[in-house]
C-alpha positions in Angstrom: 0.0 0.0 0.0 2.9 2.4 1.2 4.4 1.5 -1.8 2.3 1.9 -3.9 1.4 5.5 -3.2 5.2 6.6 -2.9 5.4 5.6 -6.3 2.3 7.4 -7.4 2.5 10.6 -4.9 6.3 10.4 -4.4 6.6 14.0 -5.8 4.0 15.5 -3.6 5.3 13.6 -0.3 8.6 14.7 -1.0 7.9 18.7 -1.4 5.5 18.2 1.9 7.6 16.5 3.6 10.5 18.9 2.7 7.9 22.0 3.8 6.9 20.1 7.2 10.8 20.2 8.1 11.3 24.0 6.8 8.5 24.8 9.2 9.4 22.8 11.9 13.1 24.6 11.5 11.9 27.8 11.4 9.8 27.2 14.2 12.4 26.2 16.3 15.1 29.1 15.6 12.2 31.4 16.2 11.3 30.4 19.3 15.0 30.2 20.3 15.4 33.3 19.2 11.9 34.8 20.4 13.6 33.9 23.9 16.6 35.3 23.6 15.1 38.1 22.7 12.6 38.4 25.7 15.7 37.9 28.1 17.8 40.9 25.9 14.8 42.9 26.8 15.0 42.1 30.2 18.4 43.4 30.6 18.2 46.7 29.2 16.0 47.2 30.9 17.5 46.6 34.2 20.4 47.9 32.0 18.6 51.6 32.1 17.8 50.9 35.5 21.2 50.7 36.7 21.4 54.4 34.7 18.6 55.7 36.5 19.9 54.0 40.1 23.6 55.7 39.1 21.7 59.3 39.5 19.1 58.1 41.8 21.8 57.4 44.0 23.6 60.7 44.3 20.4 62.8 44.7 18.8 60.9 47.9 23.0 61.3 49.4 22.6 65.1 48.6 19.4 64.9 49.9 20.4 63.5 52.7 23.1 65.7 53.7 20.3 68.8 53.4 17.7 67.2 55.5 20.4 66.4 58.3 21.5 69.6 58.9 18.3 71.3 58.0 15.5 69.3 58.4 13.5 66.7 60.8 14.6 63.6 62.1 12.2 61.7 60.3 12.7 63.3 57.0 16.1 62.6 57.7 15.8 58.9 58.6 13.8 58.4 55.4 15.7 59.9 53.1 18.7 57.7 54.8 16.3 54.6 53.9 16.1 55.5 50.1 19.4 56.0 50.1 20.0 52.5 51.7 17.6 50.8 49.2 19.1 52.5 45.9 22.5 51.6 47.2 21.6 48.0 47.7 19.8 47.7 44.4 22.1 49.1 42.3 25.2 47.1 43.9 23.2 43.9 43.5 22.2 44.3 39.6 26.0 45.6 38.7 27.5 42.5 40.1 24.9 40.3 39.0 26.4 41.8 35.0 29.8 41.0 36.0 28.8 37.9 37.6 25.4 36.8 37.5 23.1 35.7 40.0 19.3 36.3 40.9 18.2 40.2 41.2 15.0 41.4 41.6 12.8 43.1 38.6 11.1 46.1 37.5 7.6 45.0 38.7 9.4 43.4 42.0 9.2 39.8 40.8 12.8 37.5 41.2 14.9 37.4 38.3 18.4 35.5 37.2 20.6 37.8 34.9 23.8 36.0 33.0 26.6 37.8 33.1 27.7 39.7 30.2 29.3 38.4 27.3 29.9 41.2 24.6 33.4 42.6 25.0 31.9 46.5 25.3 29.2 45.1 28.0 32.2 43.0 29.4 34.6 46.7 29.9 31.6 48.6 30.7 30.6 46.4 34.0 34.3 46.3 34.6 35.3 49.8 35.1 31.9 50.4 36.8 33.0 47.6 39.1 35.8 49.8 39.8 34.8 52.6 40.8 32.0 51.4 42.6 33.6 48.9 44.9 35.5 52.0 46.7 31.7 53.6 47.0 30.5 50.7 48.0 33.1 50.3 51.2 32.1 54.0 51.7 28.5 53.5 52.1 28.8 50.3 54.1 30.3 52.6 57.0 27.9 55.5 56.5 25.4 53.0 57.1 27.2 51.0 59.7 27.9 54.7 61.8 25.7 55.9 63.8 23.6 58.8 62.6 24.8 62.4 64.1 28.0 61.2 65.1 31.3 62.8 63.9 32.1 60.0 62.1 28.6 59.6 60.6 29.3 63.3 59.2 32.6 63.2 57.9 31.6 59.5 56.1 28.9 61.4 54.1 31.5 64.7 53.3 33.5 62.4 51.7 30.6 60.1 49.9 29.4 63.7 48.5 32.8 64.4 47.2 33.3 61.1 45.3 29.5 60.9 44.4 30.8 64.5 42.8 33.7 62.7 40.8 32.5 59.8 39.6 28.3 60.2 39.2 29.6 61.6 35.8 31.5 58.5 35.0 29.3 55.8 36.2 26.4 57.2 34.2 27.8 57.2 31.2 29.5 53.6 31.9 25.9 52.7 32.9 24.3 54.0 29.0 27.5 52.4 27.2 25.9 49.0 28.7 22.6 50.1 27.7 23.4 50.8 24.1 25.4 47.1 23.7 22.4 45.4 24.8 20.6 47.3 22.7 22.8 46.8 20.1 22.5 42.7 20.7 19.2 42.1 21.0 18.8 44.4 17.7 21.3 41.9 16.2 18.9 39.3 16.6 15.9 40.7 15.8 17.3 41.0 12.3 18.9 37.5 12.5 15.1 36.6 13.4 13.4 38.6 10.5 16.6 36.9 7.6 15.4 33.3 9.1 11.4 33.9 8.7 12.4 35.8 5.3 14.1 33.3 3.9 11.8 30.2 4.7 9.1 32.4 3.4 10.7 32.3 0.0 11.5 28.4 0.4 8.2 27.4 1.1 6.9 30.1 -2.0 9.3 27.9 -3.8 8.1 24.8 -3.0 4.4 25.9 -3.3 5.7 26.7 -7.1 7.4 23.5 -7.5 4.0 21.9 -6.3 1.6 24.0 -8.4 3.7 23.6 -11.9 4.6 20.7 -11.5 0.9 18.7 -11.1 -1.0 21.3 -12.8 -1.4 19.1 -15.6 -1.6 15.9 -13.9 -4.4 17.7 -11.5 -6.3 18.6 -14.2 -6.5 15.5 -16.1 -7.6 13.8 -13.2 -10.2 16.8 -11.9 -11.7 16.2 -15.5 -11.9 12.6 -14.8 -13.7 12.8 -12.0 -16.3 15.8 -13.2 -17.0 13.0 -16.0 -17.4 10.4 -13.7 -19.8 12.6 -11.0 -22.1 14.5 -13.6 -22.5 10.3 -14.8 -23.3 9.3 -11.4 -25.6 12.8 -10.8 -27.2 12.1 -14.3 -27.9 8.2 -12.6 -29.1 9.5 -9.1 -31.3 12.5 -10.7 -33.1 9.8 -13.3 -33.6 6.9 -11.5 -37.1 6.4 -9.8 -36.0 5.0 -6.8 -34.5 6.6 -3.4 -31.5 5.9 -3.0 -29.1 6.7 -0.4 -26.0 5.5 1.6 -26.3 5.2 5.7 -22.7 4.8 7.2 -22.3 2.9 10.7 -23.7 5.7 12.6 -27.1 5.6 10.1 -26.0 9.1 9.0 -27.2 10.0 5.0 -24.5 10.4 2.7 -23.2 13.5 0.1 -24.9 12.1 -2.9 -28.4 10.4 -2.7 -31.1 9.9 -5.6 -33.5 13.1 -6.4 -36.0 10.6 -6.2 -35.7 10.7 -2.1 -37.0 14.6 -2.4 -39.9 14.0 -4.5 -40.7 11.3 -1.5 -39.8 13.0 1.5 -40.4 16.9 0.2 -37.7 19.6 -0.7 -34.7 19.7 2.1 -31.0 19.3 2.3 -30.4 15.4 3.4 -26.5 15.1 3.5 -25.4 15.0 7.0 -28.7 14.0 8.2 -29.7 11.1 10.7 -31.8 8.4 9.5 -33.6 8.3 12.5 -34.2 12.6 12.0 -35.5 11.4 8.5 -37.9 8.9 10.0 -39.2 10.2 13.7 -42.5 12.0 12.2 -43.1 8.6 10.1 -42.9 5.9 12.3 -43.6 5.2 16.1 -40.5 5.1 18.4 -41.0 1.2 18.8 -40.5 1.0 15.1 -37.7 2.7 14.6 -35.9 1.5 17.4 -36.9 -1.9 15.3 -35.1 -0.5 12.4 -32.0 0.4 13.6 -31.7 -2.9 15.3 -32.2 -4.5 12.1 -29.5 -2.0 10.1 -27.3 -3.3 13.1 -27.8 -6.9 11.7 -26.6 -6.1 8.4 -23.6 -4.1 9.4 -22.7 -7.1 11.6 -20.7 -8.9 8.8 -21.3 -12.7 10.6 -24.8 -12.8 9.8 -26.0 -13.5 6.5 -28.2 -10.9 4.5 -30.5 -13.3 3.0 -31.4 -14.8 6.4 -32.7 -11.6 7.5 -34.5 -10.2 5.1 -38.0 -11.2 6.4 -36.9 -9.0 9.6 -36.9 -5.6 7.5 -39.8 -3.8 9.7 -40.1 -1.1 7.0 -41.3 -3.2 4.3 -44.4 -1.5 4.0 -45.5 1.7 6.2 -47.9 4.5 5.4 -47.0 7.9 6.2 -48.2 11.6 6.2 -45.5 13.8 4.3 -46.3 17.5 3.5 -47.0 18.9 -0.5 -46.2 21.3 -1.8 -49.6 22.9 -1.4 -49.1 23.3 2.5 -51.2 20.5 2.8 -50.3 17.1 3.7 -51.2 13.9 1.6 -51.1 9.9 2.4 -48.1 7.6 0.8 -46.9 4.1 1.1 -43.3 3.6 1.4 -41.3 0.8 0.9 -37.9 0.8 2.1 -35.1 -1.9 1.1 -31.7 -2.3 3.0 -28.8 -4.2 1.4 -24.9 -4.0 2.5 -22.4 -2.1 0.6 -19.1 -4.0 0.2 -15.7 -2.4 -0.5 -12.8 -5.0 -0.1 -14.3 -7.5 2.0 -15.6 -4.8 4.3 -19.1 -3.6 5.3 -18.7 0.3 4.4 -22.3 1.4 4.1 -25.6 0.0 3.9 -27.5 1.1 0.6 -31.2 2.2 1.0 -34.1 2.2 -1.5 -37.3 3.8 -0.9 -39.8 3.0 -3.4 -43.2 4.9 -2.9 -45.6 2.1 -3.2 -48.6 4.1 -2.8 -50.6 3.3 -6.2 -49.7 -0.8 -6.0 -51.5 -0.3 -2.4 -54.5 2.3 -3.4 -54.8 -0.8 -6.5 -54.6 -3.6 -3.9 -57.1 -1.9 -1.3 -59.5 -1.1 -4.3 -59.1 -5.3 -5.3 -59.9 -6.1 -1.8 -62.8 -3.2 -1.7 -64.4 -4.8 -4.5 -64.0 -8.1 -3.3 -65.6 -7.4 -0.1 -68.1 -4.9 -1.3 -70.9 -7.2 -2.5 -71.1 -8.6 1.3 -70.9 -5.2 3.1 -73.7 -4.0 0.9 -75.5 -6.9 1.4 -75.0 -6.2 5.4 -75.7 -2.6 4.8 -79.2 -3.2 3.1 -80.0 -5.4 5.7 -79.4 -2.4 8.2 -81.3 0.1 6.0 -84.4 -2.3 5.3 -86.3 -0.9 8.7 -85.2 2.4 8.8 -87.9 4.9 7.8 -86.7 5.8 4.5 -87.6 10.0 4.4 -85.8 9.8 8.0 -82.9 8.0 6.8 -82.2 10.3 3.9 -82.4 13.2 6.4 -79.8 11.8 8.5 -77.3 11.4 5.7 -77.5 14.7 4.5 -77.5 16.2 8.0 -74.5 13.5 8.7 -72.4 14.7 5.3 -72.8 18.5 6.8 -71.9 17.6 10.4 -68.7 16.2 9.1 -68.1 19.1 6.6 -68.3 21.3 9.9 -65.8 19.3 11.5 -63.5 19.0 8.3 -63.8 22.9 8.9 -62.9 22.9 12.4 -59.7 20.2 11.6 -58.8 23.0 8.9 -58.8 26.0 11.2 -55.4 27.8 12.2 -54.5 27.9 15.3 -52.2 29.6 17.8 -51.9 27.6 21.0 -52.3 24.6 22.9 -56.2 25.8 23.6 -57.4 26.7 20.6 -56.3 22.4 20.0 -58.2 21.3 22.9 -60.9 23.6 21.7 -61.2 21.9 18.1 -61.6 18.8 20.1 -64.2 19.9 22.2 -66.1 21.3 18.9 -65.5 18.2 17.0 -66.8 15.9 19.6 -69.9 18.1 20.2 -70.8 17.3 16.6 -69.7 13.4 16.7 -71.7 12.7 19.7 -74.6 13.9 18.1 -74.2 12.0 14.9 -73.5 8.5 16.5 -76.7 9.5 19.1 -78.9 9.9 15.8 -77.3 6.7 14.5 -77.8 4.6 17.5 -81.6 6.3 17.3 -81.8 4.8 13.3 -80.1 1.7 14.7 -77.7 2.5 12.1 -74.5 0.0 13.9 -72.1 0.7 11.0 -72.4 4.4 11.2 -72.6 3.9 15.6 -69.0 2.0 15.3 -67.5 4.9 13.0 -68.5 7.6 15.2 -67.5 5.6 18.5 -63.8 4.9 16.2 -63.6 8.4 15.8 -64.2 9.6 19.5 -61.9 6.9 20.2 -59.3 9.2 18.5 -60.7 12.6 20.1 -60.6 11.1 23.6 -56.4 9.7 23.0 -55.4 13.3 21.6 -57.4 15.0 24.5 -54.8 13.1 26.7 -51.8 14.9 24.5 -50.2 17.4 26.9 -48.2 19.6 23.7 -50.2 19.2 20.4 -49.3 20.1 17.3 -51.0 20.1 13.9 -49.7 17.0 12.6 -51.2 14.9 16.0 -54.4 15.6 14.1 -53.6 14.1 10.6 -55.2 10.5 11.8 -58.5 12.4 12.2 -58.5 13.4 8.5 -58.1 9.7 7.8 -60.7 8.5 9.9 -63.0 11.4 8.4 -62.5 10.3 5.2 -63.4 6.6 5.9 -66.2 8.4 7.8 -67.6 10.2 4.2 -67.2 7.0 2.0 -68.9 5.6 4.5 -71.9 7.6 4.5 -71.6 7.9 0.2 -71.5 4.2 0.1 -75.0 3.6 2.0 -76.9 6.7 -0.4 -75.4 4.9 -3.0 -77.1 1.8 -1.2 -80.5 3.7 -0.5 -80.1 4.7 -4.5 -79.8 1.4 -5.6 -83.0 -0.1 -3.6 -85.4 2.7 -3.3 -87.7 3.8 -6.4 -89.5 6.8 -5.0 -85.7 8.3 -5.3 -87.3 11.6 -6.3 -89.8 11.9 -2.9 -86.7 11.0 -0.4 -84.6 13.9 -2.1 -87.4 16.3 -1.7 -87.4 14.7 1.9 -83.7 15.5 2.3 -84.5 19.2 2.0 -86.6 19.9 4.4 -84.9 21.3 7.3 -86.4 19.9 10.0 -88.9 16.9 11.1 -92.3 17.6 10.8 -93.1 15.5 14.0 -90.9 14.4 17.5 -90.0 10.9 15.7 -91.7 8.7 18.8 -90.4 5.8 16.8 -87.4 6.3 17.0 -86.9 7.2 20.6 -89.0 4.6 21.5 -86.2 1.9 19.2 -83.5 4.0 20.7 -84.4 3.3 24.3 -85.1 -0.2 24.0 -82.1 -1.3 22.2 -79.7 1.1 24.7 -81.9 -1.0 27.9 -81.2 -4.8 26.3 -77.3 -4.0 26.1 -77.5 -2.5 29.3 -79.4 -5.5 31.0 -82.7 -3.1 32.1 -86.0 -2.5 31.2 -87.5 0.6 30.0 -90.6 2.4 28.9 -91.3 5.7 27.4 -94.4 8.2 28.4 -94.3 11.2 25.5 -96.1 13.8 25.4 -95.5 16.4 23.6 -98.0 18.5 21.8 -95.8 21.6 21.5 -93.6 20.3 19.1 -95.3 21.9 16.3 -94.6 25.2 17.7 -91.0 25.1 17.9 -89.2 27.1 15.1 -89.0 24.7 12.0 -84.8 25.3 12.2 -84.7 24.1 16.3 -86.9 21.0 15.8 -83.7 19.1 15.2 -81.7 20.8 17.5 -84.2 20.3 20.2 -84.8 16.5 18.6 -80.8 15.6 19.5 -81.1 17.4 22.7 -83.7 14.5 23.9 -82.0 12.2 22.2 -79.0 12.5 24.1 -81.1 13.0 27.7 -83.1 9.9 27.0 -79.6 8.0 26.2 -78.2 9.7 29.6 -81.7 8.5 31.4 -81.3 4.9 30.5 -77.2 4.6 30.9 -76.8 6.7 34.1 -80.6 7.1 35.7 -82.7 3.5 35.5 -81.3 0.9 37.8 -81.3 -2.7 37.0 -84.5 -4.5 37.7 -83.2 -6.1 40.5 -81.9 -2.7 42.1 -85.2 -1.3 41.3 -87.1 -3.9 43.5 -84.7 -3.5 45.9 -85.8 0.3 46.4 -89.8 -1.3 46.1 -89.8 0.3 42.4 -91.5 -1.3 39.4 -89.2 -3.7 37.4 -89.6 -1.1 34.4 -88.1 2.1 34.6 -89.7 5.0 33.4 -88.8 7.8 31.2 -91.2 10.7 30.3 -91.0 13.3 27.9 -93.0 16.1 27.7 -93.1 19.3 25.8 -95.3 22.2 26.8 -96.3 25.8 25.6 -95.9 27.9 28.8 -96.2 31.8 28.5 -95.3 31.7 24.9 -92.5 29.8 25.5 -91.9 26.3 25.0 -90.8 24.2 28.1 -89.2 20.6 27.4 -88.7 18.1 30.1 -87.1 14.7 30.3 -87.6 13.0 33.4 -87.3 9.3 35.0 -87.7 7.3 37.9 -84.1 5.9 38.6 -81.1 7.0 41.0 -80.8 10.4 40.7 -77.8 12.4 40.4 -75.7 11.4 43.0 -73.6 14.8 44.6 -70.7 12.5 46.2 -70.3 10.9 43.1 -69.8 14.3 41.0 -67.8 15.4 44.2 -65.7 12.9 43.8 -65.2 12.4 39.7 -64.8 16.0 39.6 -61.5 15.5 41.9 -60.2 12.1 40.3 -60.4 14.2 36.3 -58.6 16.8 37.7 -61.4 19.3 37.4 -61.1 20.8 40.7 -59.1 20.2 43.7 -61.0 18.8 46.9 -61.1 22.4 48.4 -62.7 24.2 45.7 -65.1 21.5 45.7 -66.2 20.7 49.2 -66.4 24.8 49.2 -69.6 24.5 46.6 -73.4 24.6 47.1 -75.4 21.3 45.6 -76.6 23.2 42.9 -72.9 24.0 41.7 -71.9 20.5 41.7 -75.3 19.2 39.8 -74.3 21.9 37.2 -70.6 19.9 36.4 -72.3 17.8 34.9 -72.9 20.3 32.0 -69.2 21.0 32.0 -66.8 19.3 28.6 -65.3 15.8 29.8 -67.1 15.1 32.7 -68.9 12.3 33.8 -69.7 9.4 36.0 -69.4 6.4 34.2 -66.5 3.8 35.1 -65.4 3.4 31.9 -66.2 4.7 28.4 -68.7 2.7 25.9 -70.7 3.4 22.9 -73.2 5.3 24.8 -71.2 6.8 28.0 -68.2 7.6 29.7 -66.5 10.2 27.5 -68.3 13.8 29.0 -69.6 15.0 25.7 -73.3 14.4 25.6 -74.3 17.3 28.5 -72.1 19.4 27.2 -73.5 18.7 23.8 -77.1 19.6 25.4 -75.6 22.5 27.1 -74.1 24.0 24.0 -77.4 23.1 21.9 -79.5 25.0 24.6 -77.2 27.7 24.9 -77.4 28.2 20.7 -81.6 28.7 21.2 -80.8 31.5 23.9 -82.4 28.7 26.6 -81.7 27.7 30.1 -81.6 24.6 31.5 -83.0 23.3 34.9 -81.6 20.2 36.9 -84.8 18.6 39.6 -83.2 15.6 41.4 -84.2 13.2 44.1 -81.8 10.5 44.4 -82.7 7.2 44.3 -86.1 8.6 43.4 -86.0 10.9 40.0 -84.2 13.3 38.0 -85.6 16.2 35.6 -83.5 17.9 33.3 -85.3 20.4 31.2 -85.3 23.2 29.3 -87.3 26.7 28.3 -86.7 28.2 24.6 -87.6 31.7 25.5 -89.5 33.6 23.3 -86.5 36.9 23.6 -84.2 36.0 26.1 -80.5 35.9 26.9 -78.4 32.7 27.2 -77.9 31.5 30.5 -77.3 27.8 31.2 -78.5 27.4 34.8 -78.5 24.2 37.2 -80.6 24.5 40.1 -80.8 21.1 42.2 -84.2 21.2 43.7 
């Protein structure tokens, strides 16, 4: 291998290799140098000191002598202390130039000065050496005397008298060492700049020798490669597939098929994880599936073909955004096989293939295959539905999930406005499976239940985002061919067509549909285990406004569902409390001072206040001080309130807290109020006035 690219490089590793040791050379002298330099500094500097000390010296003696005959003790004493220290400094740094030795710095800090070398520097220290060792002896005894004595004062005569003769001469000994420092540490500074000169024309040589010499060879094989990467671009931008290239930390490659952003949308891809490519398409328990499986097929001891049938990405369906803003449905299909170079496992090669027609075409096969039977099930539904009612409830059932195709659509701006589209949607759903279960219309009851289902799991979603919605507009979807398939159904079977269009027009029932109350309570009693009857009277019907009768129609609906699931005990219970095996539901309607009153009431439990007390609590509604703080009537009225309610667990006909709210928010639309009478274990009434002109106000009053 070495070999090998010696004998192809050997030009190029030769003029590096000779540019690595110029460097390293140069380096090295100039941080020699760079040091020398720094410590030159260092001594003329202390070599202007010693100047400055030289004159520093003979003022604070002069000095001295003034203050002693003239001035205070203390002056005196301190200017004998300067004197002292300027002495001691400057005898200390000169011998340290003849000698060497440790002195202290400028800024006070310890330093060791060589001794000089250069012959001036050498003659300079020496004479000074001379004439200061005499001064020197001098001083000692000044210092050693004692101050005011006669000996004391004829010491510092005579130290004022040489100071006199030879201040002259040591200063300018003092700035003859200065200037040969100078002089030497100049030296090398030039020395310095000739080194870093001339292996900056060396290396401009060898850059030269590099750049004419493989121009040509550079070039040739640039072009060789341009041909050979516009080929593979040409491959990657025509072929259908996506391709890319995962390395051993599943990270995409440079160069990937265009095909993989006509899958995924438009966005840069090198660089990027595969798991970042996939965490908005698959569940965490599927990709954590996947990687294990690209794991496998890096491992090079286990066979590809035995692990194949592993792949858990075979076939998913995913949401990916257009380039409309919207979002639309695709089937992907991604394929992993190993990428061998030299024996080795270097990357894994991916192919995406968007599969969504072959499954649209397969679905459609199996459709068709199944839809004989389903109509034949459907028909058998539809055969004892009233006809004119059934057509009403499908067109009413298309617009109900237009509305909430609306809602889904709306923008919002926070977490609320989410939980509101929730609420909204599940108002309308509840009141298309309660007209459903009324029709005894099971298909349509099972696809509103589904889709509640879904409400209920994303109510439990503490940070929603738009795309936590997208499985609703599948579900809705279903929920539209659902309803088109059985008109188509009603189509094909009925012959007076024409009269149950006209039907579908109308915008209200003519009549409360007994019939179907009547169907919807006995059918809710059997799969609850009870027994039931319904009392109806309602003779004010006809009055209502023709565009609230089916407003006010759903409103009983939904209070004769709560009557039989909540309010009408078992017939056992019922005995028990001396209570006819049959519970009991009445409905009336009534004209009362030009408004119109509605009641349903029955003979069951009652409302029970602990138990709202306590469900209120265990939702989370309220905490147990708010609660225990509240009159009856307060606590009857939660039961109005979105998500409440008392059932253990959540069924077709209970449990999810949307019916009374439903009713509540139905009522509130007609400008009502609603009124709550309860006994428990004897009766509840729950009705409501439509007020001729009167203000919204949803009331509960326990009475």
């Amino acid at each position: 291998m070495f070999s090998g690219l010696l004998g192809k490089y050997r030009a190029v590793v030769i003029s590096i290799a000779m540019f690595i040791i110029l460097d390293a050379g140069v380096l090295v002298l100039n941080f020699y140098i760079s040091s020398q330099l720094a410590e030159d500094a260092s001594n003329v500097n202390l070599a202007g000191r010693q100047r400055m000390l030289s004159q520093k010296t003979a003022k604070a003696l002069l000095d001295y002598q003034d203050l002693e005959v003239n001035g205070s003790k203390a002056s005196a004493d301190a200017s004998l202390e300067e004197l002292r220290k300027a002495v001691a400094l400057f005898d200390s740094t000169l011998n340290a130039f003849a000698k060497g030795g440790d002195i202290k710095g400028a800024s006070g800090e310890q330093l060791f000065l060589k001794p000089v070398s250069t012959p001036a520097s050498r003659t300079a220290v020496d004479k000074s050496m001379a004439i200061w060792q005499p001064l020197k002896q001098d001083f000692d005894a000044l210092f050693a005397s004692e101050v005011g004595s006669e000996k004391h004062q004829r010491l510092l005569r005579k130290l004022v008298g040489e100071e006199r003769s030879f201040n002259l001469s040591l200063l300018t000994l003092m700035n003859d060492l200065t200037v040969d420092l100078e002089g030497v540490a100049r030296q090398k500074s030039e020395t310095l700049r000739m080194i870093q000169a001339g292996a900056i024309t060396l290396a401009v040589l060898n850059f030269l020798l590099i750049l004419f010499h493989f121009i040509g060879q550079l070039r040739r094989s640039d072009a060789e490669t341009e041909q050979a990467r516009n080929e593979t671009a040409e491959i990657l931008r025509t072929v259908r597939e996506g391709l890319l290239l995962l390395d051993r930390d599943m990270i995409i490659g440079s160069q990937y098929s265009g095909s993989i952003s006509d899958i995924f949308g438009q966005q840069e891809f090198a660089g990027m994880s595969f798991r970042t490519l996939l965490k908005s398409l698959v569940v965490e328990s599927d990709m954590k599936t996947a990687e294990e499986y690209i794991k496998l097929l890096l491992n090079g001891s286990v066979k590809e073909n035995l692990v194949v049938s592993l792949n858990p990405l075979s076939d998913i369906e995913v949401s990916l955004p257009d380039r409309s803003g919207g979002y639309q449905v695709k089937h992907l299909s991604f394929r992993f096989n190993r990428a061998i170079d030299a024996g080795q496992i270097r990357h894994i090669l991916v192919t995406v293939l968007d599969i969504t027609e072959l499954v649209a075409l397969r679905a459609e096969l199996e459709r068709a295959s199944q839809n004989s039977g389903m109509q034949i099930s459907a028909l058998k539904e539809l055969l004892h539905v009233d006809k004119e009612a059934l057509v009403i409830f499908l067109r009413e059932s298309e617009s109900s999930l237009a509305a909430i195709n609306d809602i889904l659509k709306e923008r919002t701006t926070g977490a609320h406005d989410y939980h509101d589209k929730i609420r909204s949607a599940f108002r309308i759903m509840h009141r298309i499976k309660g007209d459903a279960s009324g029709l005894n219309l099971p298909q349509i009851v099972q696809a509103a239940h589904g889709f509640e289902e879904q409400l209920r799991a994303l109510e439990g979603v503490e940070k929603l985002r738009g795309g936590d919605f997208l499985p609703l507009t599948l579900a809705l979807n279903e929920f539209f061919r659902l309803i088109g398939d059985m008109k188509d159904i009603l189509d094909a079977f009925s012959s007076p067509v024409a009269n149950l269009r006209e039907a579908a027009k109308r915008p209200g029932p003519a009549q409360l549909d007994v019939a179907m109350l009547e169907r919807l309570a006995s059918r809710i009693a059997v799969e609850q285990d009870k027994e039931v009857k319904l009392v109806i009277d309602a003779p004010a019907f006809d009055l209502i406004p023709t565009g609230q009768r089916k407003v006010v129609q759903d409103c009983i609906v939904q209070l004769v569902r709560n009557s039989v699931v909540h309010g009408i005990e078992p017939r056992d219970e019922r005995v028990l409390y001396g209570k006819e095996g049959a519970g009991e539901i009445r409905i009336s309607m009534q004209q009362d001072n030009g408004q119109i009153r509605v009641s349903v009431r029955d003979d069951g439990r009652g409302i029970s206040i602990d138990k709202v007390r306590e469900r209120a609590v265990q939702r989370g509604m309220y905490s147990q001080d708010d609660i225990d703080s509240m009159q009856p009537t307060r606590i009857i009225s939660l039961i109005f309130e979105p998500g409440f309610s008392t059932a253990d667990k959540a069924d077709e006909h209970s449990g999810r807290g949307v019916g009374m709210d439903m009713v509540k928010a139905a009522i509130q639309q007609l400008n009502g109020r609603i009124r709550v009478a309860n006994r428990p274990s004897r009766y509840c009434e729950i009705s409501f006035v439509i007020p001729g002109e009167a203000d919204a106000y949803p009331v509960a009053e326990a009475v």
